[in-house]
N, C-alpha and C positions, 0 to 999 in steps of 0.2 A: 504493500500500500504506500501510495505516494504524499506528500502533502496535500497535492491537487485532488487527488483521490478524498482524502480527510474531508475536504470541503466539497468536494461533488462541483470540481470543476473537469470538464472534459477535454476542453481546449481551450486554445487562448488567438485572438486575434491581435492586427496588430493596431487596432482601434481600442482596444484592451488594455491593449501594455503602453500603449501612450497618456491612455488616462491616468492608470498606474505612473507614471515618469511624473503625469504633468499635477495630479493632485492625488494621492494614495487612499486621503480619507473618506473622497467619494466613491473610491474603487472600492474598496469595503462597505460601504452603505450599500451600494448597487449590486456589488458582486455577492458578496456574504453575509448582508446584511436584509438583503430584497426587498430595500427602499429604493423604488425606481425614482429618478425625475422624471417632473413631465416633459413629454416632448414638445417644442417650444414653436414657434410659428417658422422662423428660419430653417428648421428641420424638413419640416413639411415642405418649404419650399424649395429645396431642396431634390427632394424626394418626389414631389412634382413634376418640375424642372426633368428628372431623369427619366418619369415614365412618357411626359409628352417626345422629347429625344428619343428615348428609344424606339418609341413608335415610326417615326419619321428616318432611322435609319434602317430599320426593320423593313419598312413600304419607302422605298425612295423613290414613287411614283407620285405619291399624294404630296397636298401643298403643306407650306409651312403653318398655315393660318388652323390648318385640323389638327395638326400639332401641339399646336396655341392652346384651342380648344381641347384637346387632350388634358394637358397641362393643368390648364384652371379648373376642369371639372375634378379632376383627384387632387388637387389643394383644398379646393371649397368640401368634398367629401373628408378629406383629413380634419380641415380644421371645422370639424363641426360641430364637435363640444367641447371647442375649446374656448378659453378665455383670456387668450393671449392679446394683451394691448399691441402689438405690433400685426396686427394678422391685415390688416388695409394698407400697411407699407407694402406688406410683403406678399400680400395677394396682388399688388400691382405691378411688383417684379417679376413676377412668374412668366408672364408675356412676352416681355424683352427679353429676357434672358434667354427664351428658346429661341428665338428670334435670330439673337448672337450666336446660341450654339450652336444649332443644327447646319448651317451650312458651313459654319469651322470644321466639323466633324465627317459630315455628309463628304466633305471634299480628299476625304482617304477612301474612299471607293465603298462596295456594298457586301462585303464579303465579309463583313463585321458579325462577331459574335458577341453576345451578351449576355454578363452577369453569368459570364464563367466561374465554377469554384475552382478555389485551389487550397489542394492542405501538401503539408509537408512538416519533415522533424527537423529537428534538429540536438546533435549531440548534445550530452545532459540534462536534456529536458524531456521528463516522464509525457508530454500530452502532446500533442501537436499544433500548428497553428494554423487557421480555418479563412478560408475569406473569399471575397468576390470580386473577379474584375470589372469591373463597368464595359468597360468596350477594346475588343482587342478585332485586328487587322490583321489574320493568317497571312497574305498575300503579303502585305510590306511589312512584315513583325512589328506591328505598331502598336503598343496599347495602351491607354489612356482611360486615367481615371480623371470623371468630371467633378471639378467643383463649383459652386454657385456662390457666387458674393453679393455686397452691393457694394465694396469699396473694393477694386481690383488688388490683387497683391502686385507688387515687384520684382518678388521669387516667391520657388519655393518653401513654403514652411517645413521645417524638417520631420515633422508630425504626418506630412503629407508625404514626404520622401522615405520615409520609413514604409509608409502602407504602400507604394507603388513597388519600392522594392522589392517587400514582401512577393509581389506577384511576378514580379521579372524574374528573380533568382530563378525560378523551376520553371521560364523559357528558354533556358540556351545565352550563351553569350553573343549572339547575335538580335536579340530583342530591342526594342527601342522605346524604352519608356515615358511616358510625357503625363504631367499633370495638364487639365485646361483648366483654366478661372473665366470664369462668366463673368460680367456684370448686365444689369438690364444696358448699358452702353458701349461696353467694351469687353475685348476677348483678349485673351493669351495662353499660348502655351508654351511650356518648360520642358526641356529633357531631365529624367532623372541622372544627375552622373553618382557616383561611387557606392553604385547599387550595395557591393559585398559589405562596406562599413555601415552602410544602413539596415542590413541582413546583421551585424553583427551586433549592432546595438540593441536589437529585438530581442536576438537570444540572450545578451547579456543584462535587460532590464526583465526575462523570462525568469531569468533564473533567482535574479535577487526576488520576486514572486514569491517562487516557489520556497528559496529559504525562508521569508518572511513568513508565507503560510503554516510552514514547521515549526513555528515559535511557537505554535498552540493548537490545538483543535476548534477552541472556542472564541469562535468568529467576535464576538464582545471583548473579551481579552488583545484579540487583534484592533479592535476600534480602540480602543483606551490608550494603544500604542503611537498615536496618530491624535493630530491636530489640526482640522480642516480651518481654512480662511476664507470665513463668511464675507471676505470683500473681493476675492475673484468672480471673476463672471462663471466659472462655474456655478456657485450659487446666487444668480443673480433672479432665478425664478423664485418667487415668494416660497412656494413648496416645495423647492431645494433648502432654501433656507432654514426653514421650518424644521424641514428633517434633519440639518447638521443641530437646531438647539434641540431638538428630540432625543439626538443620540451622544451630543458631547455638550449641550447645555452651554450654546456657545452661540 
């Protein structure tokens, strides 16, 4: 029996282990804890955003505007019990954003697959890591993960070159990995470079995990360890909040 085993973890992603890096003590609320946050209106538009796209690279005969419509009917079905004060900003970027994306994407040809899995091990680590690509291009080893903003980035976040990694490593060293940033006004995309150090930082914030998880079986003992910062935007949703003074009265 492994630590991860202890806790009735099975795998780990690398949206996971970023959390973990980036704030630990919502990794434990969420992970062992099963105080979920809510999902927030940027989420959903997001998630939006990828089903409208993937439609339109899936039928590259239909227009961008049924795209559109794609888009906004699964935003407005997401957010529909929600109560996110941002949901009218971000219902009105759903639009332009596919707008930007699709014919950025559309323009690596139709041979696109999507929301491919990938797992794979890696030494010292009892579980494996799990995940999905967004859109990969057999024909020009192209594959691209999408992200949605409204303030464009200027690189990549490393949070994001970590997870692309993640899926290039088990294509071959001939892959060509790129992140795209949307905005409802602008587009860009990034090549990932030094895939293998960002493969190696996964397994090495995998493992401190799993040491971490071995300090105890009882996921409470693990909270107590840990000191969450209710002024990060990760708890910037009230009911994030809520949860960190629920559980560390903070």
């Amino acid at each position: 029996m492994s630590a991860f085993d202890d806790h009735k973890i099975s795998h780990l992603s690398a949206s996971s282990v970023n959390l973990f890096a980036a704030q630990p003590a919502l990794w434990v609320a969420e992970k062992l804890l099963n105080r979920k946050s809510p999902v927030g209106a940027a989420a959903h538009r997001g998630a939006a955003v990828e089903a409208g796209v993937t439609k339109g690279l899936l039928k590259p005969e239909i227009d961008v505007e049924e795209c559109v419509s794609e888009a906004e009917s699964v935003f407005r079905q997401l957010m529909a019990l929600s109560g996110d004060p941002r949901r009218e900003t971000e219902a009105a970027a759903v639009g332009p954003i596919v707008r930007m994306a699709l014919p950025e994407l559309r323009s690596y040809g139709h041979d696109v697959v999507c929301q491919e899995r990938i797992e794979w091990r890696a030494p010292g680590l009892s579980v494996p890591f799990i995940g999905f690509i967004d859109y990969r291009w057999p024909y020009h080893q192209i594959l691209v993960d999408l992200k949605t903003q409204l303030r464009l980035n200027g690189e990549i976040k490393v949070s994001h070159a970590r997870q692309v990694a993640s899926y290039a490593g088990q294509m071959g060293p001939s892959i060509d990995a790129r992140v795209t940033y949307c905005t409802p006004k602008k587009v860009a995309t990034y090549k990932v470079e030094n895939v293998q150090q960002h493969i190696d930082a996964l397994i090495r914030i995998g493992q401190t995990i799993e040491r971490f998880l071995g300090v105890s079986k009882d996921p409470y003992e693990l909270a107590g360890l840990l000191v969450p910062d209710p002024d990060s935007f990760y708890f910037a949703d009230p009911a994030t909040r809520q949860m960190a003074w629920d559980v560390w009265k903070i």
